[in-house]
N, C-alpha and C positions, 0 to 999 in steps of 0.2 A: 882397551885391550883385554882380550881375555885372559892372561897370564895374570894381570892382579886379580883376577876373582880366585884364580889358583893358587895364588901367595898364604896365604891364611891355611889352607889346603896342607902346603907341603912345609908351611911352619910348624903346623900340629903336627905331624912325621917328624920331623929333626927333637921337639921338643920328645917324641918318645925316643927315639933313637937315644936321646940322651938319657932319659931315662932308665931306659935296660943298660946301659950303658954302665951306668953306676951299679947295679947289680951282678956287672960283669956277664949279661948274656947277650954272650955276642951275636950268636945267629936272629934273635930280637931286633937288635942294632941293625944288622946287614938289611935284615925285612923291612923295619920301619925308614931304611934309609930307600931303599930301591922301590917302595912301594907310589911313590909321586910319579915312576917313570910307566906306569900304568897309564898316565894320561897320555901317553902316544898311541895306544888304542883305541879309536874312535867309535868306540859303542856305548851307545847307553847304559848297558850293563857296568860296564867299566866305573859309571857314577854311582851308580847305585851302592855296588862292593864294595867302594871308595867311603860313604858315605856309611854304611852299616859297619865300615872299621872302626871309621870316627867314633863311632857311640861307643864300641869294645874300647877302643883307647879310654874314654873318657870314665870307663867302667873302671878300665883299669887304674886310672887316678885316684878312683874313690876308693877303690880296695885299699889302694898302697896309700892313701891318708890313714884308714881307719888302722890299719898297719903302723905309719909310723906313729898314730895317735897314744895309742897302748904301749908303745915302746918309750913314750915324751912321759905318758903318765905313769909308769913302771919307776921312771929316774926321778919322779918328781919334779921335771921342768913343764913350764907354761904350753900349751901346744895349740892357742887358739888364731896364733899369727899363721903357723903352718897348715890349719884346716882352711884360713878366710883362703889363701895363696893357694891350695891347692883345689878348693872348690872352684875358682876363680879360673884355676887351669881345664878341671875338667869341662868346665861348662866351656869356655875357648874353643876347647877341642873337639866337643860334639858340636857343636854350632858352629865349628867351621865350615860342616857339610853343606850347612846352608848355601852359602856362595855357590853350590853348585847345581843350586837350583834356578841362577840365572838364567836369562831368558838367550844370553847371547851366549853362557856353556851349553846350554841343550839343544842348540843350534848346530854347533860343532861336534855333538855327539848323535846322532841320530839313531832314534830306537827301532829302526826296521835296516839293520845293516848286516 
């Protein structure tokens, strides 16, 4: 079914959502929650956009590691457990695009629509 290829997809969403979440920006929140409901547009393009978020999410991971990094080492606490977890997340999250280079999502997405 092609909704598990999507799972992975709209996990890395919920994971930013929570994200900005904690930063208290909500309009963030509301995007990263609504932006999974783009796959009821059945255009190619739609994977594509999807996919070039992914990477900005995963940017954004790595910002806000290197953010809370300098913040861990400002206090003097250890900060290499929350760089392994957070590289760990970016990488999740840009390479969740991949699933959507399945051969039975790009079937349902058709790029001359």
């Amino acid at each position: 079914m092609i909704v598990f290829r999507l799972l992975p997809v709209i996990f890395s969403f919920l994971l930013m959502a929570a994200h900005f979440s904690r930063a208290n920006q909500t309009v963030l929140v509301v995007i990263s929650i609504l932006i999974p409901s783009l796959f009821l547009v059945k255009r190619r393009i739609v994977l594509r956009a999807i996919q070039v978020l992914l990477i900005a999410a995963g940017a954004e991971w790595i910002r806000s590691m290197l953010v809370y990094i300098d913040v861990r080492k400002a206090a003097g606490d250890d900060w290499t457990r929350l760089a392994v977890i957070m590289t760990a997340v970016a990488f999740y999250t840009a390479a969740s695009g991949l699933f959507l280079q399945a051969r039975k999502v790009l079937d349902k997405y058709p790029a001359n629509n």
